[in-house]
ZALUMMAR-402892 format. One record per residue: x, y, z of N, C-alpha, C, O, CB in turn; residue number from 0; residue in one letter. Coordinates in steps of 0.1 Angstrom, whole numbers, plus 5000, padded with zeros to 4 digits. Glycine has a CB too. Layout:
<lofis>
[[X,Y,Z],[X,Y,Z],[X,Y,Z],[X,Y,Z],[X,Y,Z],NUM,"A"]
...
</lofis>
This chain:
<lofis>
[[2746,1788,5324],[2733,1786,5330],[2731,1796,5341],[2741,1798,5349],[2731,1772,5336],0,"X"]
[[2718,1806,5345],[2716,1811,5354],[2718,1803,5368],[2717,1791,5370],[2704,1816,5351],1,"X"]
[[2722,1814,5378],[2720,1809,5388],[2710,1815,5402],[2707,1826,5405],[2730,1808,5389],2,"X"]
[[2706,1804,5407],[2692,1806,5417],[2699,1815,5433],[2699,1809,5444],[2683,1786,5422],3,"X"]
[[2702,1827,5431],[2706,1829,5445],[2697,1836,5457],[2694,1848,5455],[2718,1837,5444],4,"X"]
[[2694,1832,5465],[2689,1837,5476],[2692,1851,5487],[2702,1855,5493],[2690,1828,5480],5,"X"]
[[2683,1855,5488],[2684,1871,5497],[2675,1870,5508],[2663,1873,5507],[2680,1888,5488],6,"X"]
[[2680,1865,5519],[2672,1866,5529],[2672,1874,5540],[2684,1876,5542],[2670,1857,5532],7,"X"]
[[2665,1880,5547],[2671,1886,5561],[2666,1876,5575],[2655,1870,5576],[2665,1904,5563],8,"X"]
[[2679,1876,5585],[2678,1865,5598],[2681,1875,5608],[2685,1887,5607],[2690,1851,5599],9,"X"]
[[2678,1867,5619],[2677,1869,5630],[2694,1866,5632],[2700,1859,5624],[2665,1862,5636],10,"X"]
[[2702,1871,5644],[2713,1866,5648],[2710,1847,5655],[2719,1839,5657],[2719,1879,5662],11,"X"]
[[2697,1845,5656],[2696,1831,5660],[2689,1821,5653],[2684,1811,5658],[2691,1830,5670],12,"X"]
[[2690,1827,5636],[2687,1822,5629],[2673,1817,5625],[2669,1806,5623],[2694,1817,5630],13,"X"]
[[2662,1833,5626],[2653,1830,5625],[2650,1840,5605],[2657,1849,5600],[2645,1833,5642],14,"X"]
[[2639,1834,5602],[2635,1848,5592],[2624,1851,5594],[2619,1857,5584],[2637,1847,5578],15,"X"]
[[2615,1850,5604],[2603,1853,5610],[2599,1849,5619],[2599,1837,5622],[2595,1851,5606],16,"X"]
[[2594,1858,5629],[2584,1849,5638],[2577,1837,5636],[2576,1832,5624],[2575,1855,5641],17,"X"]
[[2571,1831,5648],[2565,1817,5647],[2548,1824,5640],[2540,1817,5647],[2564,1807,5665],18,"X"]
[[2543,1830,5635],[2533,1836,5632],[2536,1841,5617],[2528,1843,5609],[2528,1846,5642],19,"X"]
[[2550,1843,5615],[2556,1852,5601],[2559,1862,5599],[2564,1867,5588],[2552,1854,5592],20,"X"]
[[2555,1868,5609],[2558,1886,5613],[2573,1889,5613],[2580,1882,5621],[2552,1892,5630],21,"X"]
[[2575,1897,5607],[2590,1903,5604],[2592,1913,5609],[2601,1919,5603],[2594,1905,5593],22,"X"]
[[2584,1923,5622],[2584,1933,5629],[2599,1935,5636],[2602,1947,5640],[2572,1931,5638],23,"X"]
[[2609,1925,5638],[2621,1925,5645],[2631,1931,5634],[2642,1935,5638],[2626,1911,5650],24,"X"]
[[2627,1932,5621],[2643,1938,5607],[2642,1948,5614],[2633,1955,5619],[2641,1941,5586],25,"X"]
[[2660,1950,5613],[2659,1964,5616],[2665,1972,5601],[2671,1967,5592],[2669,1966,5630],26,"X"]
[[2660,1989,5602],[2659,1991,5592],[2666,2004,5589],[2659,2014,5588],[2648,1989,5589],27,"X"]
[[2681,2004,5586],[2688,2013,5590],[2696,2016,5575],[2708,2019,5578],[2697,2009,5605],28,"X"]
[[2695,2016,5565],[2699,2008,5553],[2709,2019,5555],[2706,2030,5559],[2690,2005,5538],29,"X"]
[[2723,2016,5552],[2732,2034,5546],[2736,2027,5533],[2733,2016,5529],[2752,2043,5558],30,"X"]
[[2744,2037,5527],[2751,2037,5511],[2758,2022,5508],[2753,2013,5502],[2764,2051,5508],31,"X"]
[[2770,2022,5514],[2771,2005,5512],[2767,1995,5513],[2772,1986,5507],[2776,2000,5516],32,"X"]
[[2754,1992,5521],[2742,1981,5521],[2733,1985,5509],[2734,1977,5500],[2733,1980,5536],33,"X"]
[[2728,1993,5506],[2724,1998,5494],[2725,1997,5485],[2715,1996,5478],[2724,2003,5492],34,"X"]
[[2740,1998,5476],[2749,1992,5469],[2749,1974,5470],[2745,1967,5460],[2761,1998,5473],35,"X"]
[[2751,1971,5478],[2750,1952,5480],[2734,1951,5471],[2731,1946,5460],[2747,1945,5504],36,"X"]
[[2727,1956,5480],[2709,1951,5477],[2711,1956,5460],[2708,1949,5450],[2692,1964,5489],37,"X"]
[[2715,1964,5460],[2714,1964,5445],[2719,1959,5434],[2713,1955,5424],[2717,1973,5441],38,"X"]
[[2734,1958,5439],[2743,1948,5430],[2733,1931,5429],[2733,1922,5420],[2762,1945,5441],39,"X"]
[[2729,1931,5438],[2723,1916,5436],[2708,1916,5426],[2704,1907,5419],[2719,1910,5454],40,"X"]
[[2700,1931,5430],[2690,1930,5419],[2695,1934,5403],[2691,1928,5393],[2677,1941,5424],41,"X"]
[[2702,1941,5403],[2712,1943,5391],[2716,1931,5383],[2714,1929,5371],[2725,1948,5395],42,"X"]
[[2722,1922,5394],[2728,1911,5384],[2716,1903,5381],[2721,1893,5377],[2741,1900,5391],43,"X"]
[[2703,1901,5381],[2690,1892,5383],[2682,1900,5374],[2681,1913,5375],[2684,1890,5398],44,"X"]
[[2675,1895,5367],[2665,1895,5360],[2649,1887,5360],[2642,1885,5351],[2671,1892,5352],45,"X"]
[[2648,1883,5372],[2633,1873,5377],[2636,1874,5387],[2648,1875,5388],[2628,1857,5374],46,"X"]
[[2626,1875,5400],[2626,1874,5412],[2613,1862,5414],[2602,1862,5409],[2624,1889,5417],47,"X"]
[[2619,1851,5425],[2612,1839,5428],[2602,1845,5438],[2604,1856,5441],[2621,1825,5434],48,"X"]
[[2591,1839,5444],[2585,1845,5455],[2574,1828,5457],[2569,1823,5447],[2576,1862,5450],49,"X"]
[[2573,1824,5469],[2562,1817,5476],[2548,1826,5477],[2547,1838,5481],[2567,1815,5491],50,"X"]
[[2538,1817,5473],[2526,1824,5471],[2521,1832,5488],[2515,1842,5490],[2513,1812,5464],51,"X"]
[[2526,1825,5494],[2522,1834,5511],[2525,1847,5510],[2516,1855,5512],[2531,1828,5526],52,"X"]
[[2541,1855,5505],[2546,1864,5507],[2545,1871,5494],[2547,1883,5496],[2557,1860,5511],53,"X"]
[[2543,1868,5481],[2539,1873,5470],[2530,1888,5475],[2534,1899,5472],[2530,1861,5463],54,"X"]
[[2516,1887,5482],[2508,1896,5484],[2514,1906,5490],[2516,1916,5483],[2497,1893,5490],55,"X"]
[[2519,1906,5501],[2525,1920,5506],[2539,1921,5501],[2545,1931,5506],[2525,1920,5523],56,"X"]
[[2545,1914,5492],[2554,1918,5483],[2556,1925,5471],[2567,1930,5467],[2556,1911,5482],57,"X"]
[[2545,1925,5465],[2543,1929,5455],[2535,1940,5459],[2540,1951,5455],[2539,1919,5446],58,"X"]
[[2524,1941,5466],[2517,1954,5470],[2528,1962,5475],[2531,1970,5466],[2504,1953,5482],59,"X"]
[[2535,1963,5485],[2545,1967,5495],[2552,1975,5484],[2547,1987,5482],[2556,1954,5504],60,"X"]
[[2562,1971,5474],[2569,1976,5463],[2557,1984,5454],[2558,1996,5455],[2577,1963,5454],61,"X"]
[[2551,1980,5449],[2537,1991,5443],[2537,2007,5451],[2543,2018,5449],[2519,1983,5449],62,"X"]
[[2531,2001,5457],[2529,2009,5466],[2536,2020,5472],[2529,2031,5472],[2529,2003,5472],63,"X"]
[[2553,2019,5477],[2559,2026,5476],[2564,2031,5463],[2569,2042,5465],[2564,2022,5482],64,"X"]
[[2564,2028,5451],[2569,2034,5440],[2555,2046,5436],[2557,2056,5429],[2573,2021,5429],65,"X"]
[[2541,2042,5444],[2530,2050,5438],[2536,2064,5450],[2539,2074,5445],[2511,2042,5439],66,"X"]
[[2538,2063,5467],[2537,2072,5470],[2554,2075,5469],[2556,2078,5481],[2527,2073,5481],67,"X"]
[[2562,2076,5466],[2578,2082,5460],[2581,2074,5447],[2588,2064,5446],[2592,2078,5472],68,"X"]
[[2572,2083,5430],[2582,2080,5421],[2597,2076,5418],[2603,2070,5409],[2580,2086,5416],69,"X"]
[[2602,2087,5432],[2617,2086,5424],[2625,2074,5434],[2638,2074,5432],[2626,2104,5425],70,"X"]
[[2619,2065,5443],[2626,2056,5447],[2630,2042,5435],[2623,2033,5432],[2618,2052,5461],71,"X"]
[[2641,2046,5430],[2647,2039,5419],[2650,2022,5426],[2651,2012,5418],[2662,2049,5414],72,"X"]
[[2651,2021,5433],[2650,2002,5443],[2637,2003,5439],[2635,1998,5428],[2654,1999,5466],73,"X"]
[[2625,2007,5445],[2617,2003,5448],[2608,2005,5430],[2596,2002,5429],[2613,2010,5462],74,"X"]
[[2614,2008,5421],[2609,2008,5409],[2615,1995,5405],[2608,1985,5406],[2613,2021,5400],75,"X"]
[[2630,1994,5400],[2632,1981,5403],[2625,1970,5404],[2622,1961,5396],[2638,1981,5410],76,"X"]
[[2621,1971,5416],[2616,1957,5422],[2603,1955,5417],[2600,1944,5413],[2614,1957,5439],77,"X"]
[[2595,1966,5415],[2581,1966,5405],[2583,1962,5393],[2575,1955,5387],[2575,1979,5402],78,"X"]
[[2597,1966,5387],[2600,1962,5373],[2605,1948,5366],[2605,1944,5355],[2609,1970,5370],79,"X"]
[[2608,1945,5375],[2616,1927,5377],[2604,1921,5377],[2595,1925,5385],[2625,1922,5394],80,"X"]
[[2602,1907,5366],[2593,1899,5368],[2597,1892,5377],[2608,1890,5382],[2590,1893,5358],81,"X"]
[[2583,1887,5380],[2581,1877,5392],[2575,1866,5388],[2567,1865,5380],[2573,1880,5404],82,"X"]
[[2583,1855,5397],[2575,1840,5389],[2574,1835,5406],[2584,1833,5413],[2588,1825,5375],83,"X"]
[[2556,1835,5414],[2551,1829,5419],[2548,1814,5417],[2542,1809,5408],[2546,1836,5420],84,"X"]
[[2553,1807,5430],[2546,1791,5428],[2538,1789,5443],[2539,1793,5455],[2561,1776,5426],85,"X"]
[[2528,1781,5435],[2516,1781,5440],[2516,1765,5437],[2522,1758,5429],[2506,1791,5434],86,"X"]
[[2504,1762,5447],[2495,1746,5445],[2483,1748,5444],[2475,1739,5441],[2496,1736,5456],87,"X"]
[[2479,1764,5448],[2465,1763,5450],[2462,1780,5443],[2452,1785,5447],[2459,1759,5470],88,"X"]
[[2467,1784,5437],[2462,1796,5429],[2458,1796,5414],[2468,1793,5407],[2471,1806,5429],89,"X"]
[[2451,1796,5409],[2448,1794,5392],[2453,1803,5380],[2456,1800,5368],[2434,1794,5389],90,"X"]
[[2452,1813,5385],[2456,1827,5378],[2465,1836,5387],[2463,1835,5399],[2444,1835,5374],91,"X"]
[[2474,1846,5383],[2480,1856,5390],[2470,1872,5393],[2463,1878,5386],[2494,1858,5381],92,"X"]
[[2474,1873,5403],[2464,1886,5406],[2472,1897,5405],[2468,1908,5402],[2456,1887,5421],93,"X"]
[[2489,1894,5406],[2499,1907,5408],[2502,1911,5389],[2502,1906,5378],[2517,1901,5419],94,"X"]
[[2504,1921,5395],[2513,1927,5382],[2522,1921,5376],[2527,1915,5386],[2519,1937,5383],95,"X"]
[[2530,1919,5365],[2542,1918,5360],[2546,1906,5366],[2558,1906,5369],[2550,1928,5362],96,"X"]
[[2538,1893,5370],[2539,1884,5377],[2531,1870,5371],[2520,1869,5367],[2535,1889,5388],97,"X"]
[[2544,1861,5372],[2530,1845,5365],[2535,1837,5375],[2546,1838,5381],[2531,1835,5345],98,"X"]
[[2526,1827,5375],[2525,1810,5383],[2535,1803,5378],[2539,1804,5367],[2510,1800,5379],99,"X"]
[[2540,1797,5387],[2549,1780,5386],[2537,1776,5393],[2531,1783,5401],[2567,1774,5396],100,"X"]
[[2530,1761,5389],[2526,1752,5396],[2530,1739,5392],[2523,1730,5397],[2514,1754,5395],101,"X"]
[[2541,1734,5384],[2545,1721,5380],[2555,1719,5394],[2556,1727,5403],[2553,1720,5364],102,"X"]
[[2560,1706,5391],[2573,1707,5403],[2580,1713,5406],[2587,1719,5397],[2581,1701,5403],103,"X"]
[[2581,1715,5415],[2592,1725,5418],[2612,1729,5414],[2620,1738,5416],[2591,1721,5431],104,"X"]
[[2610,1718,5409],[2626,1708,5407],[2625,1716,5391],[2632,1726,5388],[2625,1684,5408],105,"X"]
[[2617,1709,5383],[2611,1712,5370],[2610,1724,5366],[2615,1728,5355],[2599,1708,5369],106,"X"]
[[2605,1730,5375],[2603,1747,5372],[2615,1751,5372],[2620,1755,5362],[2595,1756,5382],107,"X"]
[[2621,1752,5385],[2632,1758,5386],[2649,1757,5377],[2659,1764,5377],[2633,1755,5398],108,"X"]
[[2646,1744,5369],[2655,1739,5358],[2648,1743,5349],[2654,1738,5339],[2660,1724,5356],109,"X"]
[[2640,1749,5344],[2633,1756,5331],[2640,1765,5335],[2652,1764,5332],[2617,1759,5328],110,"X"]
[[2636,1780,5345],[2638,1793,5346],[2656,1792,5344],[2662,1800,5336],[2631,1799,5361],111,"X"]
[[2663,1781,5354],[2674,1784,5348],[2681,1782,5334],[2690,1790,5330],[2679,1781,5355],112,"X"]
[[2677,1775,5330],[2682,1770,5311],[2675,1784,5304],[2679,1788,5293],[2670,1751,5302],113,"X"]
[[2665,1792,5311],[2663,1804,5301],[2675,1810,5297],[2685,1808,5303],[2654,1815,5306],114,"X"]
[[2675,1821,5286],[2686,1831,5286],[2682,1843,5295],[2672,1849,5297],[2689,1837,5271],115,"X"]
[[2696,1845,5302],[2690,1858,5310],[2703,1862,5323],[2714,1856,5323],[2672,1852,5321],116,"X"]
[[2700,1871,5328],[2704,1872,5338],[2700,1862,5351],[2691,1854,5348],[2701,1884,5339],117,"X"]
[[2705,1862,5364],[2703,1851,5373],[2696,1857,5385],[2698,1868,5390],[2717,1843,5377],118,"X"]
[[2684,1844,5388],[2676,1845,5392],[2680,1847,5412],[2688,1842,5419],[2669,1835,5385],119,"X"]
[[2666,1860,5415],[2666,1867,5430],[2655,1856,5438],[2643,1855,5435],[2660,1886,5430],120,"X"]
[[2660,1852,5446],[2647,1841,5459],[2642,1854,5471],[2651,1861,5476],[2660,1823,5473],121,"X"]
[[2631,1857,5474],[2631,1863,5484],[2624,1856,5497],[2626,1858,5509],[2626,1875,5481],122,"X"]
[[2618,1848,5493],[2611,1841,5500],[2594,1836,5495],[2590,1836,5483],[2612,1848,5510],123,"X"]
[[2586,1831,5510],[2587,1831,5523],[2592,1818,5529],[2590,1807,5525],[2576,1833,5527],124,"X"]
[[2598,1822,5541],[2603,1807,5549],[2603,1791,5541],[2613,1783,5538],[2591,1805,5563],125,"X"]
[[2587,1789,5538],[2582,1779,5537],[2585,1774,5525],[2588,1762,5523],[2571,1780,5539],126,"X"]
[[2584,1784,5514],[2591,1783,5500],[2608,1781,5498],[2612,1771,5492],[2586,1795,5493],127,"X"]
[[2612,1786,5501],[2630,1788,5507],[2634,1777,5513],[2645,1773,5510],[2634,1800,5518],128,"X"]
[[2626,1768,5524],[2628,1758,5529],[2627,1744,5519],[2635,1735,5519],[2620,1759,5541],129,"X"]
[[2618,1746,5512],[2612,1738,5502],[2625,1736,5489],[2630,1725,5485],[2596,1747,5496],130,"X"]
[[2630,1751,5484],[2646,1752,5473],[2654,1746,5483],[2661,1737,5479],[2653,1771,5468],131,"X"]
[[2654,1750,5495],[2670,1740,5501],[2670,1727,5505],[2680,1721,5508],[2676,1744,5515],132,"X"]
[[2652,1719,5503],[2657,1703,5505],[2660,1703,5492],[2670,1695,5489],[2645,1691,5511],133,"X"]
[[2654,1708,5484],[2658,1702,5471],[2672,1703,5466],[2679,1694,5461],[2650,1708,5461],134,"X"]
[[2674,1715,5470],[2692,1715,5465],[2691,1720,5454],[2693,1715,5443],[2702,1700,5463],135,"X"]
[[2685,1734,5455],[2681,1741,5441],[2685,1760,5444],[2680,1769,5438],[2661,1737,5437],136,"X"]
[[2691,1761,5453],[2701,1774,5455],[2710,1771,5453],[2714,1761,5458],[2703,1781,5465],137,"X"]
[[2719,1780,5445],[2734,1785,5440],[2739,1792,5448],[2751,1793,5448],[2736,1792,5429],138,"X"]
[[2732,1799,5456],[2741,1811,5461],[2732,1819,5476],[2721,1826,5477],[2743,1825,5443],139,"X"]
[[2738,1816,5484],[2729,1826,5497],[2734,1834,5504],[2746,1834,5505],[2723,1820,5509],140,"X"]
[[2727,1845,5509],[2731,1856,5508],[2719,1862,5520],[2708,1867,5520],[2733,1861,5492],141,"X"]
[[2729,1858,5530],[2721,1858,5544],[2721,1871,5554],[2726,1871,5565],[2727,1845,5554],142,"X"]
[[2717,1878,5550],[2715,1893,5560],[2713,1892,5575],[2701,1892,5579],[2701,1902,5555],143,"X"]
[[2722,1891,5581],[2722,1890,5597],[2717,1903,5601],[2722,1913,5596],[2737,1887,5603],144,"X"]
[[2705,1904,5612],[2703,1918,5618],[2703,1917,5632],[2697,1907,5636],[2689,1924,5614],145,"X"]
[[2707,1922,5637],[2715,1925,5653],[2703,1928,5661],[2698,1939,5665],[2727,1939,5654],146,"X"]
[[2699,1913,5663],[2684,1912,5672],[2687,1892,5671],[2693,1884,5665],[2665,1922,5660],147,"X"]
[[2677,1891,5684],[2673,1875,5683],[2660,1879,5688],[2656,1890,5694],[2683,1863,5693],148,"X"]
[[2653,1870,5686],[2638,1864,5685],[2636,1856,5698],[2630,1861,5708],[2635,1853,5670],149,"X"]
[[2642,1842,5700],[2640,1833,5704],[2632,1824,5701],[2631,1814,5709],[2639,1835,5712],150,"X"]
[[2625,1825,5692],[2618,1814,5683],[2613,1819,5671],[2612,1831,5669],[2607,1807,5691],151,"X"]
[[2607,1808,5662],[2608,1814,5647],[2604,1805,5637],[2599,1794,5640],[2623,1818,5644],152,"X"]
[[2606,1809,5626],[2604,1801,5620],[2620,1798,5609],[2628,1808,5610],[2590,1806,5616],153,"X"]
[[2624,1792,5604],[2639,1787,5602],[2640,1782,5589],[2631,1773,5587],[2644,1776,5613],154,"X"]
[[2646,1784,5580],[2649,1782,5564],[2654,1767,5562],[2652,1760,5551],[2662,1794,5559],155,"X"]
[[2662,1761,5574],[2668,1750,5571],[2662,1736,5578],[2666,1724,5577],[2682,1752,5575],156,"X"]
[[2652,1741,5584],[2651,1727,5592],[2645,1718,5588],[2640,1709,5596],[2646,1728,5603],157,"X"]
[[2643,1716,5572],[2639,1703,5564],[2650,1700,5554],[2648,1696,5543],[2624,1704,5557],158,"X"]
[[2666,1704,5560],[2672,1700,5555],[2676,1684,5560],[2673,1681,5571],[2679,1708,5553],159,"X"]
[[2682,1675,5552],[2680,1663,5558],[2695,1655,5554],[2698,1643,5552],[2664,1655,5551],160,"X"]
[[2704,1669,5553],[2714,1659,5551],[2724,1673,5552],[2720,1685,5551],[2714,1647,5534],161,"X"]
[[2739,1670,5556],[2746,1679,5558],[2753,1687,5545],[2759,1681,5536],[2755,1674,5568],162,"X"]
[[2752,1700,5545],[2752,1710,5534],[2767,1715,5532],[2769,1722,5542],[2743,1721,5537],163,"X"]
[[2776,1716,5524],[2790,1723,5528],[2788,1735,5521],[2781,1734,5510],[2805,1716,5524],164,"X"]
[[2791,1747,5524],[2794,1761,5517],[2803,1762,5515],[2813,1758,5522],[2791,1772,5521],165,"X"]
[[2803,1771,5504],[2821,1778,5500],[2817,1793,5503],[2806,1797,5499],[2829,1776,5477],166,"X"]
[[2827,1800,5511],[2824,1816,5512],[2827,1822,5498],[2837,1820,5491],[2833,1825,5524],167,"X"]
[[2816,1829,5496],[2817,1844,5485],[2826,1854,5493],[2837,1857,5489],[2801,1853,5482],168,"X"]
[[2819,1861,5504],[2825,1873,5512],[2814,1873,5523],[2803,1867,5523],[2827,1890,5503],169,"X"]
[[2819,1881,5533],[2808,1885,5546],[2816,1901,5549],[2828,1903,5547],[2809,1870,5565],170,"X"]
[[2808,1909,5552],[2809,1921,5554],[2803,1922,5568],[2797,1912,5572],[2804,1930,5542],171,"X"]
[[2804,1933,5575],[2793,1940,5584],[2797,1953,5582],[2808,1957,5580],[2793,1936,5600],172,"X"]
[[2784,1961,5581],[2779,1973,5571],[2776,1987,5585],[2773,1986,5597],[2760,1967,5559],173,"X"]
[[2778,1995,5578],[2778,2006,5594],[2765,2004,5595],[2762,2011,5605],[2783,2026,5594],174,"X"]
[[2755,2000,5591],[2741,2002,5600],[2736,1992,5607],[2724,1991,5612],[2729,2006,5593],175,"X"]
[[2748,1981,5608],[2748,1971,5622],[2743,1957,5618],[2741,1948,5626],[2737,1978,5636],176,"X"]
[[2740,1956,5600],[2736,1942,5596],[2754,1937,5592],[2763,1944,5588],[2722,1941,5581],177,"X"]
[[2754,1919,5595],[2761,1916,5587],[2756,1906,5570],[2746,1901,5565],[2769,1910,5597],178,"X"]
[[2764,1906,5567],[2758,1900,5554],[2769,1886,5552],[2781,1887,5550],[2758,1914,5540],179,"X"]
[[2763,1875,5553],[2772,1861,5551],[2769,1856,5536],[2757,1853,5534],[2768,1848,5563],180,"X"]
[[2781,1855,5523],[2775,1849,5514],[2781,1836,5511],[2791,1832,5518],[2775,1857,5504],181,"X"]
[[2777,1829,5502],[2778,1813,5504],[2777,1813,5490],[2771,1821,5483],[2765,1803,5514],182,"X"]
[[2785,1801,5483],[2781,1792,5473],[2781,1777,5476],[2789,1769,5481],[2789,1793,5462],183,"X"]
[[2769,1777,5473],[2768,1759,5474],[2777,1749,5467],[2780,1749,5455],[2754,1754,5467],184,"X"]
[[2782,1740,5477],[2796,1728,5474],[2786,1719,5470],[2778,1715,5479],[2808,1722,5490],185,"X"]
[[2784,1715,5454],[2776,1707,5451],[2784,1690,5454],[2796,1690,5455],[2772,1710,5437],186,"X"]
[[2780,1683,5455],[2782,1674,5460],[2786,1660,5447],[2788,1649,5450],[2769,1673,5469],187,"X"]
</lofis>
């Protein structure tokens, strides 16, 4: 069975956005071994999940850059990877290479994984990501620490409602000053 793993980037105080959603604090220093990581993870994945909030400047963002540098091979990638947006309130998809979940969330996400395939990339937003962790529907997270705090935010876990155990994958810190913490979920 595929598995659902998550890529997010935080704050050192555990934010992944401002209280507004603004992500103006990433810092963005990528070198060759973080590069390799980001890749190894779109590599092993074949669908990328997305919350309909973050879908738009996700999908434009990656466009976009692949229109003005053909040869950025990530950012082709990421255009090239289907996307399965969920929504409650969209009827049709407007992005490219992209379709709707609107059934349960629970439901959906046990379809995409029983497909054949490679295993599935979460990128977000907050709200959606918060929504996979009450449910208990990530395999795998894969938390990009960036060497900054916020002081307030918005926070991936705080509708969790019961205590979570992780098993470590690995944690690195990368010369351009992120660390990277990975987790498998201790199912219960």
């Amino acid at each position: 069975m595929r598995k659902v793993k998550l890529q997010i980037q935080t704050t050192i105080d555990g934010f992944v956005a401002r209280p507004n959603g603004d992500s103006d604090w990433m810092t963005w220093n990528p070198d060759e071994e973080f590069m390799q990581f980001i890749n190894s993870l779109i590599d092993s994945s074949d669908t990328i999940l997305l919350g309909r909030k973050m879908a738009d400047g996700f999908v434009s963002h990656w466009e976009n850059t692949v229109s003005k540098n053909p040869e950025n091979l990530f950012a082709k990638k990421m255009v090239a990877t289907p996307k399965v947006v969920f929504s409650k309130t969209l009827n049709k998809s407007t992005w490219n290479n992209t379709t709707l979940a609107k059934e349960n969330l629970a439901d959906e996400i046990a379809k995409l994984k029983h497909q054949n395939g490679k295993d599935i990339l979460v990128y977000g937003g907050a709200t959606f990501v918060s929504s996979l962790i009450e449910e208990g529907l990530i395999d795998e997270y894969h938390l990009i620490i960036n060497p900054v705090a916020i002081g307030d935010g918005m926070s991936i876990f705080k509708s969790l409602n019961r205590t979570q155990q992780f098993s470590p994958i690995e944690s690195k810190l990368y010369p351009g000053g992120k660390i990277v913490l990975s987790y498998k979920i201790n199912k219960d």
